[in-house]
N, C-alpha and C positions, 0 to 999 in steps of 0.2 A: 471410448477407451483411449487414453494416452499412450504412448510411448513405454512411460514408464511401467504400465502396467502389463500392457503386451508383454515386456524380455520378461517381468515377473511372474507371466501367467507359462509362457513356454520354458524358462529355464527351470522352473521348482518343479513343471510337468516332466521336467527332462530330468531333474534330481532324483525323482520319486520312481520315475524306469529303474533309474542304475540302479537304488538302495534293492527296489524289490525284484532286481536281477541277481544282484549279490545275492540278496535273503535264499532266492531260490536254489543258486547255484549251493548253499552253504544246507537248506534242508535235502536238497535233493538227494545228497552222498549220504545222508543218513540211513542204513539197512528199514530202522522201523517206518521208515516215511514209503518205502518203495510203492507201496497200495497205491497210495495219495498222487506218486507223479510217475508211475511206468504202470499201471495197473492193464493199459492194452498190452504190452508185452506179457506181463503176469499172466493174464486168461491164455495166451497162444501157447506157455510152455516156456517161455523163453528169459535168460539170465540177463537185468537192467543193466549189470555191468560185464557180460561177457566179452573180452579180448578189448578191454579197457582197464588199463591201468590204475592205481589208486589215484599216484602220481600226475594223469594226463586228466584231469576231471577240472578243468579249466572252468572258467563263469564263462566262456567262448566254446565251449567244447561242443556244447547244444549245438551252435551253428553251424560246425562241421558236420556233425550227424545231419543234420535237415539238408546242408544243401548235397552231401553225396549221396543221398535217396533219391533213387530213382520213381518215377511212374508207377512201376508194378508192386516196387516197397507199398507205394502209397495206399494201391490198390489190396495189396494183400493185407495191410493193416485195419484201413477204413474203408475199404470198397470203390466204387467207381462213382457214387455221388461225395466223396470226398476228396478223389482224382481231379473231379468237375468243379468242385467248391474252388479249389487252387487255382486250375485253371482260369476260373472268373476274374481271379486277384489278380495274377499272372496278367489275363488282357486288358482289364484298367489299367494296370503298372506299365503295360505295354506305351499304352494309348498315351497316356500322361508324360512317359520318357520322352517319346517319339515328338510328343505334342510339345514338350517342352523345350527342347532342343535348338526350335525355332526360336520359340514365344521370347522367352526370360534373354536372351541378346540382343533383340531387334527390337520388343516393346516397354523395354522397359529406360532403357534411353530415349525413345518417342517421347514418352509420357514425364519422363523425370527431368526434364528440361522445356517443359510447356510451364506456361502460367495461370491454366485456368481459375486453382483454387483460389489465388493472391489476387486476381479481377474479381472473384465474387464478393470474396472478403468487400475489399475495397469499395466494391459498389454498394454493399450493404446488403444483401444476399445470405450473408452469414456471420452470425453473433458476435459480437466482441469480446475478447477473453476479459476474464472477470479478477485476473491477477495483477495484481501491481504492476507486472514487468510488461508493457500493451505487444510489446517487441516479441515476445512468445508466441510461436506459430498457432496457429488454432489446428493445425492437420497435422498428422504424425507424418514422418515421413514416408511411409509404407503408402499413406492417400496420394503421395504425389509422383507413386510410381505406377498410379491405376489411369483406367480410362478420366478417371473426372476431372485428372486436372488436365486434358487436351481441350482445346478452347473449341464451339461449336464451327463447323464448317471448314474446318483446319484439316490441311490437306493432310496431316497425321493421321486424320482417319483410315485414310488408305492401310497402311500398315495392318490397324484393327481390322479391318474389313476382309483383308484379307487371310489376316491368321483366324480367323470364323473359318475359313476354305479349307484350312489346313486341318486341322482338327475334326476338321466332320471327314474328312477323307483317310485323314491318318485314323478314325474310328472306325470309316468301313473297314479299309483293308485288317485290320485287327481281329474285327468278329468274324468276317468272314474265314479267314484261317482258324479261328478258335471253334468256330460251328464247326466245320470240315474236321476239324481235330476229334472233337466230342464225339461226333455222328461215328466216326472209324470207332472210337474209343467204345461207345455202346454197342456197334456192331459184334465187336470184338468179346466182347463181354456176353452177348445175347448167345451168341454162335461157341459158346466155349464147350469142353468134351464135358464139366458138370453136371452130371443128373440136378435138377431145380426143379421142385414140386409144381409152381408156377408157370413153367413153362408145358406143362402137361395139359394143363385146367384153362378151360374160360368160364366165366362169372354169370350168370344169366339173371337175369332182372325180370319183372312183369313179365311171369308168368301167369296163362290166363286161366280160370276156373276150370275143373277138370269135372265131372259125369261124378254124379253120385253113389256109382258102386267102385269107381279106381280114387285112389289117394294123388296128390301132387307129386311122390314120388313116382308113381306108376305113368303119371301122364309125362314127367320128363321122361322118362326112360323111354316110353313108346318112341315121344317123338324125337329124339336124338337119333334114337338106334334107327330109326326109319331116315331118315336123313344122313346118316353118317356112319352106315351099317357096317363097312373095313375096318372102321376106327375108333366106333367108339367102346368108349371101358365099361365105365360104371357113372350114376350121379351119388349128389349129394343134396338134399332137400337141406336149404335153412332152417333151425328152429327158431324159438322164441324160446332160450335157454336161461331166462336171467333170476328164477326160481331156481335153479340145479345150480346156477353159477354159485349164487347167493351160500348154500348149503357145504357145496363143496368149497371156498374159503370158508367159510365155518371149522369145516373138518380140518383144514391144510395150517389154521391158526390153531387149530389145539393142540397137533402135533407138534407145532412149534414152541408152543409152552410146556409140552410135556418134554422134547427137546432142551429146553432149557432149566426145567426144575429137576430135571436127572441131574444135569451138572451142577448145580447149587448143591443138591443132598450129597453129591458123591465131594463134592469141597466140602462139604460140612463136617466129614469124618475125619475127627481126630483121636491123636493117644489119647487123649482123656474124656472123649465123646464118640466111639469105635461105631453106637449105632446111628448116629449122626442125626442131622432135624432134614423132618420132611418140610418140604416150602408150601407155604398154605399161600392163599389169598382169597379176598371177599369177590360174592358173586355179581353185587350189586355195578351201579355207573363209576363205571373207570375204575373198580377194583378198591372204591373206597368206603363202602355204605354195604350193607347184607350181608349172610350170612358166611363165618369162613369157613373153608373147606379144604379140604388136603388137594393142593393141584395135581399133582400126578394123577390121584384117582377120580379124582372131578372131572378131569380132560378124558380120562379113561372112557368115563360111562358117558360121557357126552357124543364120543368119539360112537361107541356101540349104538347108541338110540339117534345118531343123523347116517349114520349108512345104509340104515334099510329104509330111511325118508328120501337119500339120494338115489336108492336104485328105483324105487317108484316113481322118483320124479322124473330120472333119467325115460323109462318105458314110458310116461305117459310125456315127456316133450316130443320125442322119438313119433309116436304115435298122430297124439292130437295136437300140437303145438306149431306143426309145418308150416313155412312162410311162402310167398308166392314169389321165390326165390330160392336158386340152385347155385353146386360147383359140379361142372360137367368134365368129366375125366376122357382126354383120349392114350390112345398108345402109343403117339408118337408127338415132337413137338411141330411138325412140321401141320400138323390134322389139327393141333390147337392153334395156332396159328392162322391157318385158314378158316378155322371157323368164327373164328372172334371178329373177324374182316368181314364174315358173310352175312348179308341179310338174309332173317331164318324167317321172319314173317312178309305178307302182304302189307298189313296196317304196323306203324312206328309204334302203336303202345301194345302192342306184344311178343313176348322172346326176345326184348332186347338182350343182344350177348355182346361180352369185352373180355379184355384179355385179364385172366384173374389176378388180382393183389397178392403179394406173399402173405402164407400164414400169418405171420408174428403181426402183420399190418394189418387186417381185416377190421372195418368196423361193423360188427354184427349185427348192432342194432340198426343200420343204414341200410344193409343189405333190400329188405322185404320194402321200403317204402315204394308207391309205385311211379311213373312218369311225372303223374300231373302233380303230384305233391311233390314232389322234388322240386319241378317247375316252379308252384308255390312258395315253397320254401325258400327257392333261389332270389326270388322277385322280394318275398319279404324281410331274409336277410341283406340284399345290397340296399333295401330301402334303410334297414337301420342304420348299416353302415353309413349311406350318405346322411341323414341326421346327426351320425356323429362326428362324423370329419367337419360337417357344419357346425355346429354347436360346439366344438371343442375349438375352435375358434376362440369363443370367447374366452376362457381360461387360459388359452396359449397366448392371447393377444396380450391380457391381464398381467400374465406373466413377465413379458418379453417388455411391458410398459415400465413396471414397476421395480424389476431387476436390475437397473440401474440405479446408483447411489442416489445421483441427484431428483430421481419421483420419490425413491426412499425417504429422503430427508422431508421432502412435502407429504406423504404420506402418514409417517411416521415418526412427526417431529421431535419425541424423548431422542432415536438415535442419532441426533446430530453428536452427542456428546462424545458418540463413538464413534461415527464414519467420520467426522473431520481430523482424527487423527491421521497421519502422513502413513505412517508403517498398514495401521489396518485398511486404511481406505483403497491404494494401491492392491492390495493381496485381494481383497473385497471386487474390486475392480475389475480383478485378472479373470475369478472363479466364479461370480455369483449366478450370473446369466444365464454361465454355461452350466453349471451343476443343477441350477433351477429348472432349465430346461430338460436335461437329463431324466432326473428323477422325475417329470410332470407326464415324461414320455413312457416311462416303465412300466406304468398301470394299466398300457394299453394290449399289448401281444394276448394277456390269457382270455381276456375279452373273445378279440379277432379271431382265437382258436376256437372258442366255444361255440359266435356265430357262423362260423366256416364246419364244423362238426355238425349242426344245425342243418345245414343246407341236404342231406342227405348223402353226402361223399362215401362211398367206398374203403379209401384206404389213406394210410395214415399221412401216407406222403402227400396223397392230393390236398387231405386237410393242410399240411403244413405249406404246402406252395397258394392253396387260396388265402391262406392265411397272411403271408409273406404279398401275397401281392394287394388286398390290400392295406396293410402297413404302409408298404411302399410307399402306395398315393397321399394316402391319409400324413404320413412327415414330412413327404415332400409337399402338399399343397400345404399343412401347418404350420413347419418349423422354417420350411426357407422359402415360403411365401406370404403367408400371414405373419409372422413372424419378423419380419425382415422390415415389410409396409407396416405393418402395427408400430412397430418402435418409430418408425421415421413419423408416420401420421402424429402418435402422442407428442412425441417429443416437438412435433411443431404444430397442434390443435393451437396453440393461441392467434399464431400467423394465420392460417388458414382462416378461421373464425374471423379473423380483423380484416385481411387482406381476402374476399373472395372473390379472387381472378380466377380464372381458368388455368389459364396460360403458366400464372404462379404453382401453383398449386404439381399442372404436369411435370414442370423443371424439377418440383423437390421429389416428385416420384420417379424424375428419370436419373438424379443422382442418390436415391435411398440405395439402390442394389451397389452400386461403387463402394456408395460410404458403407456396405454392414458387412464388406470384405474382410478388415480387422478383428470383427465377430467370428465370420467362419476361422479366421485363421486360428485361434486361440483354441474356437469349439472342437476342431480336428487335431489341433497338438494332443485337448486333454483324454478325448480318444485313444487315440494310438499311444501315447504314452501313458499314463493312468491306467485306461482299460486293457491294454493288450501289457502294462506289467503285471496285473493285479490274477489276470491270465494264466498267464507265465507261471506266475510264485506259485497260486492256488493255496495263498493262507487262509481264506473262509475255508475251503472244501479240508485241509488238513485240520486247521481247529475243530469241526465238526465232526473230523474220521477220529480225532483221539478224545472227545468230550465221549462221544458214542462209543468207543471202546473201552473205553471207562468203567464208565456206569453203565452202559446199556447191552452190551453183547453179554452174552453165556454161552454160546455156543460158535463153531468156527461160521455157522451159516449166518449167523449175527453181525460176523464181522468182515464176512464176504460181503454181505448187504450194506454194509458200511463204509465201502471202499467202490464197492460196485459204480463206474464212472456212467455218465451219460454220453447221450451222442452228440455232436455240435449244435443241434440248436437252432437248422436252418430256419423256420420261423421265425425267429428275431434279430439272426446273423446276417443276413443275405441283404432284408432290407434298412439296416443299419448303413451297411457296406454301399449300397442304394444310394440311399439318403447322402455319403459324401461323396458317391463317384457324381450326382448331381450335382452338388454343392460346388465342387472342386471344374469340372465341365464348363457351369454356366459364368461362374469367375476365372476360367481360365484366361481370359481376353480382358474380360474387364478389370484384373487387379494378377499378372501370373505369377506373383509373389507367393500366392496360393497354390502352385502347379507341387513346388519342393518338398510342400507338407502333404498334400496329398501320395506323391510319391514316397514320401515317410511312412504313411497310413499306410499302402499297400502293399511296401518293401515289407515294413516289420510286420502285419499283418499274415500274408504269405508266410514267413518265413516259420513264426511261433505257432499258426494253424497248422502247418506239416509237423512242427515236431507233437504240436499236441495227437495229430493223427496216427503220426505212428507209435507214440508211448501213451497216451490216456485215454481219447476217447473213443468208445466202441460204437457201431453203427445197430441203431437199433430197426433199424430195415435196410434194403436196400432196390433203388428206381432204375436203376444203371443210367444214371445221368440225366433225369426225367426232369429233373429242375432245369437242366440249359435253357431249354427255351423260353423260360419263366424269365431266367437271369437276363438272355440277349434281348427278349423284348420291354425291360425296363431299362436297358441300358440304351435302346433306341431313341426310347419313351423322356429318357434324360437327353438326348440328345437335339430331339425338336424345341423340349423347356429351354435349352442352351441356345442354340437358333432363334428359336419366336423372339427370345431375350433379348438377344443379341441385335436382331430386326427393330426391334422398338428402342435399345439405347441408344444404338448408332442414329434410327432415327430421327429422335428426340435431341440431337446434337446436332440439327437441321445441317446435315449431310446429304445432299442432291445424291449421290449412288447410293446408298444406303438399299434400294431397291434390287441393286442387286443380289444381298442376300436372299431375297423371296426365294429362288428356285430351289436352295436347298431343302427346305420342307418340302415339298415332292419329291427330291432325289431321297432324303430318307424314308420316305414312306416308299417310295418305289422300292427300295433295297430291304427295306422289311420283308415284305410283298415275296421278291423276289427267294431270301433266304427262307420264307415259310414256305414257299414252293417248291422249292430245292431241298430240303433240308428236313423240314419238319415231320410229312406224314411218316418216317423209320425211324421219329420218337411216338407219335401216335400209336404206331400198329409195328409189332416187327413184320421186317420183310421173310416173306420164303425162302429167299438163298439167302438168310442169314440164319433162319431155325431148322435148315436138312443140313446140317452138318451132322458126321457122325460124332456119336458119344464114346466115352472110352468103356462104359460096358452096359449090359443090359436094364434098363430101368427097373427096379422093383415097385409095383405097380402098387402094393398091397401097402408100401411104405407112402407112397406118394399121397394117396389116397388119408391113410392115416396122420398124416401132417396138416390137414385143415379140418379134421375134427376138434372142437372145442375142448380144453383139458376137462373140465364136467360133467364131459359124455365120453370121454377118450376109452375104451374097451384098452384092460388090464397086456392085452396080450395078441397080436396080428391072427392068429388062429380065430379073435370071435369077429372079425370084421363082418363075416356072414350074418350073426347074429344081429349085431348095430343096427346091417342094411337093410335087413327082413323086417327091424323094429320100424323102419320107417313104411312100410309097403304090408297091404293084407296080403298081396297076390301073393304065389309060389316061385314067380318067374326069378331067373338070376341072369345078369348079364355076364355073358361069358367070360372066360376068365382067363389069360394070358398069363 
């Protein structure tokens, strides 16, 4: 990529921020959009423009709002894993300022006053320009502010060498304040005066065959109450509810048509039509094919002849559907806490118990699998996964080869007609690679989700951090490592081919990482710019909320449904965010030209994530910060790829010290090491003196219990809990009852 195309590729990226900053600023005041861009505020109760003037509604005004929120704002809006999500941004931005502060003074005069890339030229090492003018540089100027134009063995190294030091140091001290931040932040959160149904319950797994005259309900209940006789409440035996589930959305959809064909009939009436039309529809596929029928009374009777196939079905899942799987209720949290910690059996494949998932997160059908099939499961989803991180190589490689104009034009020799033009080639230049690669990469997240649900996880958030991490590996070994060598390999298969040196061959792979500096730069503009305005504005999600309100709502809950926001996303946000705190990391040294725009990425990033959190989007769980440790140990994990990098460029620049970077790859693994030891088992398990805090009033126990019943079996009214619990057990016994 030239020069020219670089300022092309980031100024129009930077164009396209303001316009759909404007855009936003300008739908945002609009009363009917409020859904679309305050819709967290809307759910709390609270006025988008309270003690805001028409007048003060700035295209800046946002950023006032985000940065005088505080912590607890953020926390009462999104929770404390969107507390934690900032945070992350927060300590890259840290790391990067910090890191940069040095870098960009000191290295970039080093390097911008070296000759290396005009000796290779010259030697014949690298192409001759193909334009008339020979005089035209073959390297933008941005290449001869990086490592590769310092000549090998050039006491410039020093410099590099030691801004490697700098940065892995200014990266400890960062996480480690950031962990210590988090760890308080959960603690805080665990220990709060909150009644939390979750903190009552531990989850029990592999549960073993019970005696042919007691039920699995009976055999939990013995053995709990016998083990934890002060404390324990009541169980809950898993079913296998996915019949009753099935039944009751049945019934919860027909209400909602009956819901909406009320309000069609009651608009139908007019002065000149008083008894108005009833709304019919056919019964057949999709309401286009069979018989038609009056909806309201269609839904009607349909409604009468599935509720008494739900209550059968409800008694016999209750009864005979039980899984060898429970949620065990105590009375205090401090007794759930301790139990989830304890081992309840002799042998590991029975009574495994954990600290329970919240309600809204449970995956039910994971619940009942036992040890060894989970183990299974484990072993044969990472196998697909490495398959596919392998194998998507070759598409990513394919990609990365051919997204460039000049394989284009051999490739594809009709479009000479049109890449040789000056205006499109340039724009083509700036965006193709990067958009190419983009979209190549989006088909991958629901994948990841499905084999991470696969594995037999629990809860919603574990799936979404197995899922996130591996993402992670899979862009970082794809996009800035295959990805990076792919292009430099293609682009010189004829050299190679002709010239099979060794020696050749290492040189062009220890200056491919230098040279695809340019690449990131551009790929991280259209990021942060592009993506975080597109963000911002939220013109897909508003065109879809007023297409849907249009034509699709009839009812208010239609158009609740229709504004209803999601939550961030961490699944494909975190290793995104990943993907350039590595990128940005491992060229931080070798080109720090890159440090400004990563600092861009995480300023703007940071800044649009808070106000998205406290105005749009709602947390649809919450881990109390259960991701951290996920987030620091990829950022570790980017920081050895940074190092090893680092180890072999400077080497490859046959630099005699160059050995001295080796120690750092054992001081970060030591410091890993050290902060999981320190740090990590009070995200694994809560601590005791963080769950006997007093509450601010009495737990209702009947309530607690009632919050991880399945809406399918959910008893109409806390009076038949009895009933439910009996449904599960022949015995008479009851567990006492507080």
């Amino acid at each position: 990529m030239d020069f020219a195309s670089f300022i092309t590729s980031v100024l129009t990226s930077f164009i396209i921020f303001v316009v759909l900053v404007l855009v936003f600023t300008w739908l945002s005041r609009r009363p009917g959009n409020a859904p679309v861009y305050y819709p967290s505020l809307l759910l709390r109760g609270l006025d988008p423009w309270e003690g805001r003037r028409r007048g003060t509604r700035s295209p800046v005004g946002w950023i006032r709002d985000a940065l005088s929120a505080s912590e607890d704002d953020v926390i009462a809006a999104g929770g404390v894993d969107a507390a934690v999500y900032l945070i992350f941004l927060s300590s890259v931005l840290s790391i990067l300022v910090f890191s940069g502060i040095v870098l960009l003074p000191v290295l970039l005069p080093v390097a911008g006053t070296d000759h290396a890339l005009d000796l290779r030229r010259a030697a014949g090492f690298e192409p001759k320009n193909n334009s008339k003018d020979d005089s035209t540089p073959d390297f933008p100027q941005m290449e001869r502010l990086a490592l590769g134009n310092v000549q090998p063995s050039s006491t410039r190294l020093w410099a590099f060498l030691l801004s490697v030091y700098w940065v892995s140091f200014v990266t400890y001290f960062v996480l480690w304040k950031s962990y210590k931040h988090v760890s308080n932040l959960r603690a805080t959160a665990r220990s709060t005066p909150d009644v939390k149904p979750e903190e009552f319950a531990v989850l029990v797994r592999d549960v073993p065959r019970s005696s042919p005259d007691e039920t699995i309900k009976d055999s939990v209940d013995s053995y709990f109450r016998a083990l934890h006789p002060n404390t324990f409440y009541r169980s809950m035996v898993v079913t296998d509810h996915t019949k009753a589930d099935k039944i009751y959305l049945e019934i919860e959809d027909h209400k909602k048509k009956i819901a909406r064909a009320e309000v069609v009939y009651a608009n139908s009436k007019t002065e000149s039509n008083p008894e108005g039309t009833k709304p019919t529809h056919r019964t057949g596929f999709l309401g286009l094919i069979g018989k038609k029928v009056d909806t309201i009374e269609y839904c009607s009777e349909q409604i009468k002849e599935l509720l008494p196939k739900l209550e059968a079905e409800q008694k016999t899942t209750l009864r005979d559907k039980q899984q060898r799987a429970a949620i065990v209720f105590f009375n205090s949290r401090s007794a759930a806490a301790s139990a989830s910690q304890t081992l309840h059996a002799q042998v590991f494949d029975k009574w495994t118990v954990m600290e329970a998932p919240e309600p809204r997160e449970i995956i039910w059908s994971n619940l009942s699998r036992n040890i060894y099939e989970r183990q299974i499961r484990q072993v044969v989803v990472y196998f697909i996964v490495f398959l596919t991180v392998v194998f998507y190589t070759v598409p990513i490689t394919a990609v990365s080869a051919i997204s460039t104009l000049e394989n284009l034009r051999k490739v594809l020799p009709f479009l000479k007609v049109v890449v040789d033009r000056t205006a499109i080639k340039t724009v083509l230049q700036a965006y193709l690679p990067q958009i190419a690669l983009i979209v190549f990469l989006a088909l991958l997240p629901a994948f990841l989700m499905f084999l991470s649900k696969a594995e037999g996880i629990p809860s919603q958030s574990h799936v979404v951090r197995a899922s996130a991490g591996k993402y992670f590996y899979f862009i970082v070994f794809n996009v800035f490592l295959i990805y990076t060598l792919g292009k430099t390999l293609f682009a010189s298969l004829k050299t190679i081919l002709n010239n099979a040196n060794i020696g050749l061959i290492i040189n062009m792979l220890a200056n491919s990482l230098p040279g695809g500096a340019t690449f990131f730069l551009t790929f991280v503009a259209l990021k942060f710019f592009v993506g975080y305005g597109l963000e911002l504005s939220r013109v897909v999600p508003l065109i879809i909320f007023h297409l849907k309100r249009k034509y699709l709502c009839k009812t208010e809950d239609d158009v609740r449904a229709a504004w209803y926001p999601s939550d961030l996303g961490y699944s494909t946000r975190v290793p995104n965010d990943m993907l350039i705190t590595t990128v940005v990391l491992c060229y931080s040294v070798m080109a720090p030209l890159i440090i400004p725009f990563g600092v861009a990425y995480f300023a703007l990033g940071w800044l649009i994530a808070k106000n998205q959190v406290l105005r749009v989007y709602v947390p649809s769980y919450e881990s109390n910060g259960r991701m951290w440790p996920h987030m620091h140990t990829r950022i570790i994990a980017a920081l050895l790829l940074y190092q090893a990098t680092m180890i072999g460029v400077i080497g490859l620049k046959k630099f005699l010290y160059s050995p001295i970077l080796v120690p750092l790859l054992p001081i970060s693994i030591i410091f890993a090491y050290i902060c999981h030891m320190r740090f990590y088992p009070a995200f694994a398990n809560t601590p005791l003196e963080v769950a006997q805090h007093e509450l601010k009033e009495t737990p209702n126990m009947d309530a607690i219990y009632t919050a991880y019943i399945p809406p399918c079996l959910k008893p109409d009214k806390l009076e038949d809990l009895d009933v439910y619990e009996d449904a599960q057990s022949h015995s008479t016994s009851r567990a006492p009852s507080i």
